[in-house]
N, C-alpha and C positions, 0 to 999 in steps of 0.2 A: 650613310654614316659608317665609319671607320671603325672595329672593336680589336683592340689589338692585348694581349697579355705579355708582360715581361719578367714573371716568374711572380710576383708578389704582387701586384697592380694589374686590375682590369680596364686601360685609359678608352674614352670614346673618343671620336674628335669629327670632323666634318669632313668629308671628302676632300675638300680643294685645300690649298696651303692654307695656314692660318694669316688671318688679315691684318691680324693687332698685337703688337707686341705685350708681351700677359708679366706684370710683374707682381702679382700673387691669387689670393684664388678663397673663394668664399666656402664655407664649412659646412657639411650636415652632417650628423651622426644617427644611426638605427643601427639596430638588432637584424633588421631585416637589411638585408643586403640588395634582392629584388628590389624594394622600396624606393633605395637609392638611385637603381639606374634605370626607374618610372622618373625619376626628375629629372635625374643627367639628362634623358632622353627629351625627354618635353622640354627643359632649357634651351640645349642644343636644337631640336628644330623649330619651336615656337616662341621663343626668345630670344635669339641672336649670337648663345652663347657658343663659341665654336670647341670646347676642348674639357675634357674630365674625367676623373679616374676615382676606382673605387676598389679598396682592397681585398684580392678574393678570401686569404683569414687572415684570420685574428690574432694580434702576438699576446702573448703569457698572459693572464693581469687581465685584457682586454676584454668587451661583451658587446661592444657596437662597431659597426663597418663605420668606416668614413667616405666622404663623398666630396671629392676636394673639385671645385667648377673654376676653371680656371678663366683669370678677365686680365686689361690691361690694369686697372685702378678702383677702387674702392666705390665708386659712386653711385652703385647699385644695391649697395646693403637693405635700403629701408625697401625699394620694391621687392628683392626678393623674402626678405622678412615678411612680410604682408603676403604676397603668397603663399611663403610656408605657414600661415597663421590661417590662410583660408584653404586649401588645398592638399601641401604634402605634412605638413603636423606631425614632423620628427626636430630631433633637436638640433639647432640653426645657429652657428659661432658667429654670425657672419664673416671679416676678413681677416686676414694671413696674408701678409708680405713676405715675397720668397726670401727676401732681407731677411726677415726675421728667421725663418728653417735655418736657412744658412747659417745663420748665429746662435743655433739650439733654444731658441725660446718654444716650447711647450707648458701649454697649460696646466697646473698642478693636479690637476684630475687625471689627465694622464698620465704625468710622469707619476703618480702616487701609486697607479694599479700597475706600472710596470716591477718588474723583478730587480733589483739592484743590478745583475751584472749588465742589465738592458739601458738603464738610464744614462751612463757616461755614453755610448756610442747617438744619443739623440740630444743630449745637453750640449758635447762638443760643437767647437765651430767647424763649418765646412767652406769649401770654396768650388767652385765650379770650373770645368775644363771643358771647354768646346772643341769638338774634332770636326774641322770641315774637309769637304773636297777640294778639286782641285780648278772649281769654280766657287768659292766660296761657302758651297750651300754646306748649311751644320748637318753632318751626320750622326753627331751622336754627343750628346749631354752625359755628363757625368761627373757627379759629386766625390769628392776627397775631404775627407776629414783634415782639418790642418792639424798638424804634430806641434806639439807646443815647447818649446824649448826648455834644457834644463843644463845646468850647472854640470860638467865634467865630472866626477869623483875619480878618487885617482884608489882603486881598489886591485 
């Protein structure tokens, strides 16, 4: 297994390319940070899941790590529910459609324990920019806030 940091995110992920294209990614929340990546870990080698990250702190506002397990589609919610109900017994959103980040939907829990000047930069919508090589392969993801258009003033 892969453990890679990119200043704010601790992502695991599997050795070999990833085999399934992931268009969002299932939820768990603790206090304990360790706790989270005893699951990441055991998903990723004893469950098929290939990719997950968990953030190393906590912004403003905030008391639990998140533990985002990334898949291609939803249809694993009720097994891993039932696991986390016999096994890892932290709190379990189930899914999240990259769709939706992209479009700033967060939960009012969160967005309630954040700081005011924190909530516009995660409410906003965002769009994604793909940098590949010079054989196709993506080297680097990266989100942009879209600017949202406004009227001229003539000041």
């Amino acid at each position: 297994m892969i453990r890679l940091f990119d200043g704010y995110w601790i992502w695991l992920r599997v050795s070999e390319k990833i085999s399934k294209p992931i268009s969002g990614k299932y939820l768990f929340f603790s206090e304990d940070k360790e706790k989270l990546f005893e699951i990441a870990t055991n998903e990723i080698e004893k469950h098929g899941f290939e990719m997950a990250k968990v953030n190393e702190n906590l912004l403003e506002g905030q008391t639990e790590h998140v533990l985002c397990l990334y898949y291609e589609d939803d249809s694993r919610k009720n097994e891993l529910a039932e696991r986390n109900q016999q096994e890892y017994r932290v709190k379990y959103r189930y899914w999240k459609s990259d769709a939706d980040t992209l479009k700033g939907k967060y939960s009012k829990e969160f967005l309630d324990k954040l700081p005011e000047s924190e909530k516009k930069h995660f409410t906003s919508q965002k769009t994604l920019i793909d940098f590949k090589d010079k054989k196709g392969k993506m080297i680097l993801r990266q989100k942009r806030i879209k600017m949202r258009k406004t009227k001229a003033s003539n000041c």
